[in-house]
N, C-alpha and C positions, 0 to 999 in steps of 0.2 A: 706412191708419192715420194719425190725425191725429199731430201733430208731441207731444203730452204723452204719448201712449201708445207714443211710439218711443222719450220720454225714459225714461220708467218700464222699457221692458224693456234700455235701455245701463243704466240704473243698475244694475238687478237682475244683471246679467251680470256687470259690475264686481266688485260685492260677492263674488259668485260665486268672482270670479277671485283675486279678495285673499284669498281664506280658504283655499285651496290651497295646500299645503307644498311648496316646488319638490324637485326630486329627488333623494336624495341622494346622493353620487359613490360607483362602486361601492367597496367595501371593495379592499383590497388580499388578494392571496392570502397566505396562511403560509408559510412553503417547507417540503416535504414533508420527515416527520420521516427522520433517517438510520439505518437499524438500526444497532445496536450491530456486530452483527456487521462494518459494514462500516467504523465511524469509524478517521480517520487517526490513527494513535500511534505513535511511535517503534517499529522493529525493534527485537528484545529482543538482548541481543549474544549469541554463539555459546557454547554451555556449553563450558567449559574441559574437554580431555580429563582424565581420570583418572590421575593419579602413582600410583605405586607408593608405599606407606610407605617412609621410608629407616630401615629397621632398627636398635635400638639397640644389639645384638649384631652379631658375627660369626659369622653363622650356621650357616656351610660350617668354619667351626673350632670351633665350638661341642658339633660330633658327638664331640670328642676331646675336653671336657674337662668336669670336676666342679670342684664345692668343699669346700675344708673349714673351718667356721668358727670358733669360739671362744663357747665357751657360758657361761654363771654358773651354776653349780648351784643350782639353790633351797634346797637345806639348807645354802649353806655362810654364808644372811643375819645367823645368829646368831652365827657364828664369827669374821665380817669385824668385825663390832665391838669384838671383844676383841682381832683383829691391829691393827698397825702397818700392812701393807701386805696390799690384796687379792690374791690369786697365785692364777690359773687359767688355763686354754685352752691353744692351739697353742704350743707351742715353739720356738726354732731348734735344738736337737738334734732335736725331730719332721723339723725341714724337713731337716737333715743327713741323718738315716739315709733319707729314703725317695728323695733323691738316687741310691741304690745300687738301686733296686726294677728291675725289666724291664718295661720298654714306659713309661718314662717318659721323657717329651719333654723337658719344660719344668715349673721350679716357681715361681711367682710368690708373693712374700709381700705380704703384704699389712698395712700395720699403720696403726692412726685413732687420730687426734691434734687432739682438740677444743683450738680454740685461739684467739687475737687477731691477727690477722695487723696492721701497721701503717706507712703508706707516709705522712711528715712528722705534719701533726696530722689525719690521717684514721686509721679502724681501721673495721674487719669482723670479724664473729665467724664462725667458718670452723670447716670439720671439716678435716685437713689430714690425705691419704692419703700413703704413704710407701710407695713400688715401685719395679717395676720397667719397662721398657720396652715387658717384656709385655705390661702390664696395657692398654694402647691399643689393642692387635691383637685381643685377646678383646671389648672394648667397640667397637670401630671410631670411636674416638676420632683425630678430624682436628683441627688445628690452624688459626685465620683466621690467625693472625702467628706467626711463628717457630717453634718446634719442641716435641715434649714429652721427655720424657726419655728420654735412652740409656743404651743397657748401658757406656759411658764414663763417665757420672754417677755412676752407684751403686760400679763398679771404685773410683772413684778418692773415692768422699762426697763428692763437688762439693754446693756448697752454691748451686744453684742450684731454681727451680722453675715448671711452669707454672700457669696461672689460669684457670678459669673464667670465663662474662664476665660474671656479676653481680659477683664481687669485681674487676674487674680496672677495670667501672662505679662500684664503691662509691669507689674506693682515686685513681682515676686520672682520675675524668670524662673527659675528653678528650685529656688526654694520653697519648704511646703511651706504652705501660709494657713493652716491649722496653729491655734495659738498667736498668733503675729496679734500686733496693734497696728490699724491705721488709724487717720485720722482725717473725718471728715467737720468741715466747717466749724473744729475749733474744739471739737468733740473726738473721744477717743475711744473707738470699739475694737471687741476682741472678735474676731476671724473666728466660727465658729462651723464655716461648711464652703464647701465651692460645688457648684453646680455642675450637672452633663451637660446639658444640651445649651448651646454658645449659638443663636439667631442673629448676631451681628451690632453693632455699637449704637445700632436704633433704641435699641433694647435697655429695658432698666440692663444696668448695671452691678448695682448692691443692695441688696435686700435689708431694714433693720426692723422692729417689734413697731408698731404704729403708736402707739403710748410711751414709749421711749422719743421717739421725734417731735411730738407735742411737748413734751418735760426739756427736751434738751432745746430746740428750734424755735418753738413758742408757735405762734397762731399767724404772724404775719412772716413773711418772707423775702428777701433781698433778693433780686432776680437781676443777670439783664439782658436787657431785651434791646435789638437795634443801637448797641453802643454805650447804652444807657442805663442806672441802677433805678429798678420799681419796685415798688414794696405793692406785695401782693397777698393777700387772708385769703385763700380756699381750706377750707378747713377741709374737704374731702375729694381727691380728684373723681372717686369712682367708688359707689357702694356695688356689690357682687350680694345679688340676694338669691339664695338658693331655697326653694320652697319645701316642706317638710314631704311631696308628692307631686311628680311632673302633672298629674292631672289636674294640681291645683295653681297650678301659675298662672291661669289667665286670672282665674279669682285673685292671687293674689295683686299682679299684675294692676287691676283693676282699683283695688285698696292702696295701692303706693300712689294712682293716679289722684286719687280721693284727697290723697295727707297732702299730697305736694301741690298741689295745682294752686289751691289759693294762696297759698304760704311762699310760692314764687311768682311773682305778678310778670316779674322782668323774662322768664323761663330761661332759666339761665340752668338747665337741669335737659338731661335728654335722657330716653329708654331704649336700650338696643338686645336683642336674642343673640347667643350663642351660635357659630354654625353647628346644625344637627348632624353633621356626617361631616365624615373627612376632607380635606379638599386637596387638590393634586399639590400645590405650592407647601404642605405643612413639612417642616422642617422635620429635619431625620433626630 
C-alpha cells in the first residue's frame, strides 16, 4: 500500500472514531420500594384499660328510696292571676305527718330557690337548693375542699353553704372560697365547701341548711317568670323518702299514697323511683 492509500484509510478511521458516542455511566439503581406493611412509625401507645362510670346516684341506697315532688296544676293558670300569691305542692305538715309512717328511715326536704348569689362586684345566677345532709348520700356528692352540709347546719339555721364549682369559678377565679362571705338575696353566708362533680349550670348551684332558708326567706317567694315578679308558697320542692329496707318501699310507698291523696284534691304532688342501675349519660 503506497503511503496516500494508507493516509486515506487513517483518515477514514478517524472520522469513524469521532462520530462515536463514548459510553454512558451506568445509571444508578433506585432503592427497592418499602412495603407499606413494613415502614417504620412510631408504636401506637397502649389503650387505656376501661374505668367503670363513677355513678351519679347512690345506688346500693337508692333500692330504699322514692320521691315526691311538687307539681302546678294546669287548671289553676287562670286562678294565679287573680291571686296575690301562687300556693300549691308539698307541705311541711305533709313532711310532719308522714315522719310517723312505719318503715320510714329518713325524710329529706327539699326546697329551690332561684336566685343572685354575690361575692364583692361579681354575681352568678344560681338555683339555690336548701336541705339537708342527706341530700349528699342519695346523690354521692363529695366534696374537693371542705365539707357540705350537716345535720348541725340545719339544727341550728347556720347560715352557711356549699358551691358547685362553676359558681365558686364564676364568684372566686382563683381565690379559695373556703371562709369567703357571699351574699344571697340580702342574706349573707359563709362558704363552707365546694363540691367535685360540676353537671353544668342546669344544676343547683349552691347548697344552704333547709331551716336556715325558711328563717331567712320566709314561706312565700319573689320569682320571675316570663318578664314579670310572682310571689310564689311551695313550701317543699321535693321530699326524698328513703325507707328504713328496700323491701319495704312499696309498703311504704303505699302509706305516703294514703296521707297525700285526700289532702291534695288539686294533685299538685307526683311520685317518681330512682334509676336502679347506672345509665350510660351519668356524669364522671
Amino acid at each position: 500500500m503506497n503511503r496516500y492509500a494508507f493516509g486515506a484509510v487513517a483518515l477514514l478511521a478517524g472520522l469513524v472514531c469521532g462520530c462515536r458516542r463514548p459510553p454512558e455511566p451506568p445509571a444508578e439503581a433506585e432503592p427497592p420500594a418499602v412495603p407499606p406493611a413494613v415502614q417504620l412509625v412510631p408504636d401506637p401507645p397502649p389503650p387505656r384499660p376501661l374505668q367503670p362510670p363513677r355513678p351519679r346516684w347512690n345506688y346500693e341506697l337508692l333500692r330504699s328510696v322514692f320521691f315526691l315532688r311538687s307539681v302546678k296544676p294546669p287548671d289553676d293558670s287562670a286562678l294565679a292571676t287573680k291571686q296575690s300569691v301562687e300556693s300549691y305542692g308539698l307541705t311541711t305538715d305533709d313532711l310532719t305527718r308522714m315522719t310517723s309512717l312505719p318503715g320510714v328511715a329518713e325524710l329529706i326536704p327539699v326546697r329551690e330557690i332561684p336566685s343572685e348569689v354575690k361575692y364583692r362586684d361579681r354575681l352568678a345566677t344560681v338555683t339555690v337548693t336548701a336541705t339537708t345532709a342527706g341530700y349528699a348520700d342519695v346523690y354521692s356528692m363529695k366534696s374537693s375542699a371542705g365539707r357540705f352540709l350537716t345535720a348541725a347546719d340545719n339544727d341550728n339555721a347556720e347560715k352557711v353553704c356549699a358551691l358547685k364549682p362553676w359558681v365558686a369559678a364564676e364568684l372566686f377565679a382563683s381565690e379559695n372560697p373556703l371562709g369567703k362571705s357571699v351574699t344571697v338575696r340580702g342574706h349573707v353566708f359563709t362558704v363552707v365547701g365546694v363540691l367535685v362533680r360540676d353537671t353544668g349550670k342546669e344544676d343547683p348551684g349552691l347548697y344552704i341548711p333547709y331551716r336556715t332558708s325558711r328563717a331567712a326567706f320566709g314561706e312565700v317567694l319573689a320569682i320571675q317568670r316570663d318578664g314579670k315578679s310572682v310571689n310564689v308558697k311551695v313550701d317543699l320542692f321535693e321530699i326524698i323518702v328513703r325507707t328504713t329496707d328496700p323491701d319495704r318501699r312499696g309498703e311504704v310507698v303505699n302509706a305516703v299514697r294514703d296521707l297525700l291523696e285526700p289532702r291534695h284534691p288539686k294533685k299538685d304532688w307526683d311520685l317518681t323511683y330512682p334509676p336502679d342501675r347506672p345509665v350510660q349519660d351519668d356524669p364522671p
